[in-house]
N, C-alpha and C positions, 0 to 999 in steps of 0.2 A: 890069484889066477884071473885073467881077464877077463874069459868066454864063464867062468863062475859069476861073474860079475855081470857081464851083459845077460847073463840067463837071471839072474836075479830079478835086475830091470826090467824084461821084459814079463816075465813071472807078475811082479805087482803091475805094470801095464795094464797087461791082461787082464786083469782083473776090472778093471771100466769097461761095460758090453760098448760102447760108443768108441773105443779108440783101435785103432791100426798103425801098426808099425814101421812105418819107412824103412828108416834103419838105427841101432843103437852101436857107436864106435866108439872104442879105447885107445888110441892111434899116440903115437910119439909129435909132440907137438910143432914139431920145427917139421919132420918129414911127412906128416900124416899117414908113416904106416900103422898099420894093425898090430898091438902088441898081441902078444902071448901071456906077458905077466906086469900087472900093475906094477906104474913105479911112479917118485915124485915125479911131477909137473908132466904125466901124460893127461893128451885131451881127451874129454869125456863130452861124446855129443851125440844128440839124437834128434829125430823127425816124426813124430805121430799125428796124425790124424784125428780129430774128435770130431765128428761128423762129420761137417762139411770143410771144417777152421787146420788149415796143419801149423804147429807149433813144433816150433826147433828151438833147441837153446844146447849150449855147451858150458864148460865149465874145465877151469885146466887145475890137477888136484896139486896141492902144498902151495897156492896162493891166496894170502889174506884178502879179507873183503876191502880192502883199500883199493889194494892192484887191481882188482877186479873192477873198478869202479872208475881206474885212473887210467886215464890215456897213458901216463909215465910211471914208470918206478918208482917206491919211495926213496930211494936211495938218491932218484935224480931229482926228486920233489923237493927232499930236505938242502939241496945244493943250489937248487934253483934261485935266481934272485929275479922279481918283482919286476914286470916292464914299468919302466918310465909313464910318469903322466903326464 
């Protein structure tokens, strides 16, 4: 369940007396709506506050830390051949 999820999140948040919540979203990654219930590869992002500093990061769930890292796929990575030198 989503809103179990973002209450989660913001639950341990909250727990920092310095932080504020912008906002915490579970949203479908291609449309950015708001789900109702977690599923693979919805995005998971948020905005807080820690005093003065606001810190944003997302993260999109059922992607290895490769993809994460890679501008491309591994799928397009392993197909890829090498520019010319």
């Amino acid at each position: 369940d989503a809103e179990k999820l973002r209450n989660e999140m913001a639950k341990l948040i909250g727990k920092e007396p310095l932080a504020t919540i912008d906002y915490i979203s579970i949203a479908d990654n291609e449309t950015l709506e708001e789900l109702k219930e977690v599923r693979p590869s919805a995005l998971v992002s948020l905005a807080v506050k820690i005093g003065k500093t606001r810190l944003i990061d997302n993260v999109v769930f059922g992607m290895s830390a490769y993809s994460l890292t890679s501008p491309i796929s591994p799928s397009i990575a392993r197909k890829a051949k090498p520019a010319p030198r």
